[in-house]
N, C-alpha and C positions, 0 to 999 in steps of 0.2 A: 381297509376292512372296517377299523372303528369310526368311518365317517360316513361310510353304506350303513352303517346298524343305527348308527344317529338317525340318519335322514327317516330312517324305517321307522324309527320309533316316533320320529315326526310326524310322519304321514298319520300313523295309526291314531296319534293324539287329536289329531284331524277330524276323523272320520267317527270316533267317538264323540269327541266333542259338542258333536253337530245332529248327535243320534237323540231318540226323547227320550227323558229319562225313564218314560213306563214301558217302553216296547224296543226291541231288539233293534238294533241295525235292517235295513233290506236294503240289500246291494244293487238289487236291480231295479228297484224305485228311485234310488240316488243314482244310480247310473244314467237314469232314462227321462228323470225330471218328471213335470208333470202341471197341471194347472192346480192352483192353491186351493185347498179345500174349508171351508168351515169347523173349526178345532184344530187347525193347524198351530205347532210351536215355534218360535223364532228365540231362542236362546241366545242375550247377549252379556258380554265379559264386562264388569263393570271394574275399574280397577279401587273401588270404595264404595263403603254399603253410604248410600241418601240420608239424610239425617230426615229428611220429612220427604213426604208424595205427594204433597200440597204447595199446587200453585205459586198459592195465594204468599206461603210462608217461605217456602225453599230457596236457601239461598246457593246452592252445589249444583257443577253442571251436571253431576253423576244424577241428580233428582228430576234436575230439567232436560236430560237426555230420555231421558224414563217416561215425566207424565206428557212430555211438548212432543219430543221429537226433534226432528231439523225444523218440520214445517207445522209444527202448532196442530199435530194430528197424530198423536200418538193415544195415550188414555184420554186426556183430558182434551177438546180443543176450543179456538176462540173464536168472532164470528167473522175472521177473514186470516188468509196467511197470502202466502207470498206466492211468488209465479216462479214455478221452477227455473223456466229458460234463462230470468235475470239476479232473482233472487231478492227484486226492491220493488215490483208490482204487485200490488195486493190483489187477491181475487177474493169472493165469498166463497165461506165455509159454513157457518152455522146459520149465517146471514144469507138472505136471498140473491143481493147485490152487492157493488161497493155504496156506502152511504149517500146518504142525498144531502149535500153541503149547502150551507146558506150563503147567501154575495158577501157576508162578511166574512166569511170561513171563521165564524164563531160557535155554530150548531152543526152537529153530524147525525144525522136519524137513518137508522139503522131499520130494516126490514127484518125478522127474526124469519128464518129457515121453517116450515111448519112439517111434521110427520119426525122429527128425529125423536130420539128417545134415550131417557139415560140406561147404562149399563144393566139397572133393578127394572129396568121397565115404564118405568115412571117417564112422562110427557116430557119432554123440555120445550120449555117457553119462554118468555121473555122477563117473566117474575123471576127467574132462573138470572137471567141478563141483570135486573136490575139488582139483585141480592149481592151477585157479586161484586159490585162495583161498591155496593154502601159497605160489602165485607172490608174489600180494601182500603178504602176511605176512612176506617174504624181505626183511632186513636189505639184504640189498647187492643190489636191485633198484629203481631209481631212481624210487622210486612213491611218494617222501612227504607227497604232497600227500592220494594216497588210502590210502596207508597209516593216516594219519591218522584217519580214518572207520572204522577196523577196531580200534582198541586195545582197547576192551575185548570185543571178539570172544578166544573161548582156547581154542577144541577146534571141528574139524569131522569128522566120521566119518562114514565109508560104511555104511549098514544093507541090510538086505535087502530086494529087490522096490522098487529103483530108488530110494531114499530117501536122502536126503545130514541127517545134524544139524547143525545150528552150536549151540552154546554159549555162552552172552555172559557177563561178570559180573553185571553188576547190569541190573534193568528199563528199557528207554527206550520211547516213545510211537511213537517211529521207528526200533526196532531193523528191524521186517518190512521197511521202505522200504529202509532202510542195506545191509541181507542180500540182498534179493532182488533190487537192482537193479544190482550190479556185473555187468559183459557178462562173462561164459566167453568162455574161447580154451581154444584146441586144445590137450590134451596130445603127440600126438601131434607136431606141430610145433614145440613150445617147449620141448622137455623130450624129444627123439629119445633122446639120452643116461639117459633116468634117473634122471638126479643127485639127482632130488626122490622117486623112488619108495620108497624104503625110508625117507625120516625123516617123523615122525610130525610134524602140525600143532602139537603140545606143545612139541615140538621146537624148531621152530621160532621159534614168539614166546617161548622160556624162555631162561636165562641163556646155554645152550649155543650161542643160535644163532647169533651171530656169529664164533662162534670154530668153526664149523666148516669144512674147506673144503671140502664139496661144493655147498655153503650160497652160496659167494666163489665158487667157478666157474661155477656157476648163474648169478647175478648178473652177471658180466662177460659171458656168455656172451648172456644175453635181453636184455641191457641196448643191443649191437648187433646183435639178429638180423636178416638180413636182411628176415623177414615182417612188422617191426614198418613195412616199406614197403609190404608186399606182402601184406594179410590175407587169410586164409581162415576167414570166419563162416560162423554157422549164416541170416545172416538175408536177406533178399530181393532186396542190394543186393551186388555183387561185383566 
């Protein structure tokens, strides 16, 4: 008898659980399924609140289960993920294609996706692409963990007809994966100011960068922006 009542009161745990927090249970919607609608909820159990929702900063899987997902497509996404059936082939995502490599597999140019858009409505493009990349690259942005993964990354430039290059030093077997799978954030909301518009990616990872201060106000500045609680991605989840 006390292990019917359990189970019972499992089930029901269940079934609330799973219900939206503004409208009732309907049993015969949940009975009968249905195809996914537009303002649809998906309520997930986190077992710890994210210390940050930013990419760029977040060092917790609870953070990166949140803005990434499994596949780089959750709130926030980057311009290529992986291929479900294996789990290590890259396909585009924000990106048109997989990149166009150079015979030294030194440059990777990237084709930008055209028509997406962020969360606020706002275009994304490839300024978007290139902002991220000087974000993480930025000395005094609290990203060393993924900073880390970018060292010998040393040049990204804008080309024409939506194309972003990166430049690495030397060859790796995962430079593509490395490059293409950091999630984009919004220039527009991380960088209203500027501060990063006019200095070059060179810039940046060279002798000067630390010692500049638009470089240090950037940095304090994104370091507590309020959106790093509050994102606005490009991806399906908001």
């Amino acid at each position: 008898m006390r292990r019917s009542l359990v189970l019972s009161l499992i089930c029901l745990s269940f079934v609330f659980g799973c219900s939206r927090p503004d409208q009732a249970s309907d049993r015969g919607s949940a009975a009968t399924g249905g195809p996914p609608a537009t303002g649809d909820w998906i309520i997930v159990r986190q077992d710890a609140e994210p210390e940050s929702l930013n990419p760029l900063t977040s060092t917790t899987t609870n953070g990166q289960y949140i803005y990434g997902g499994a596949n780089n497509s959750n709130i926030y996404e980057g311009l290529l993920q992986s291929e479900p059936g294996d789990w290590v082939t890259p396909r585009p995502l924000l990106a048109e294609s997989r990149p166009e490599v150079s015979a030294d597999h030194l440059s990777y140019t990237f084709t930008v996706r055209g028509g997406a858009k962020w969360h606020d409505g706002q275009p994304f493009t490839t300024d978007d692409v290139l902002f991220t990349y000087k974000a993480a690259a930025t000395p005094f942005v609290d990203d060393a963990a993924l900073r880390s993964y970018l060292t010998d990354l040393v040049n990204v430039e804008l080309l024409e007809g939506r194309k972003v290059r990166l430049t690495v030093r030397k060859p790796y077997f995962m430079n593509e994966i490395v490059l293409g799978g950091l999630l984009i954030i919004p220039k527009h909301i991380f960088d209203s100011q500027g501060l990063l518009e006019n200095i070059k990616f060179t810039d940046i990872v060279g002798v000067q960068g630390r010692s500049n201060p638009k470089l240090k106000e950037f940095g304090e500045q994104f370091n507590k922006h309020p959106n790093n609680r509050a994102p606005i991605g490009t991806g399906p989840y908001k």
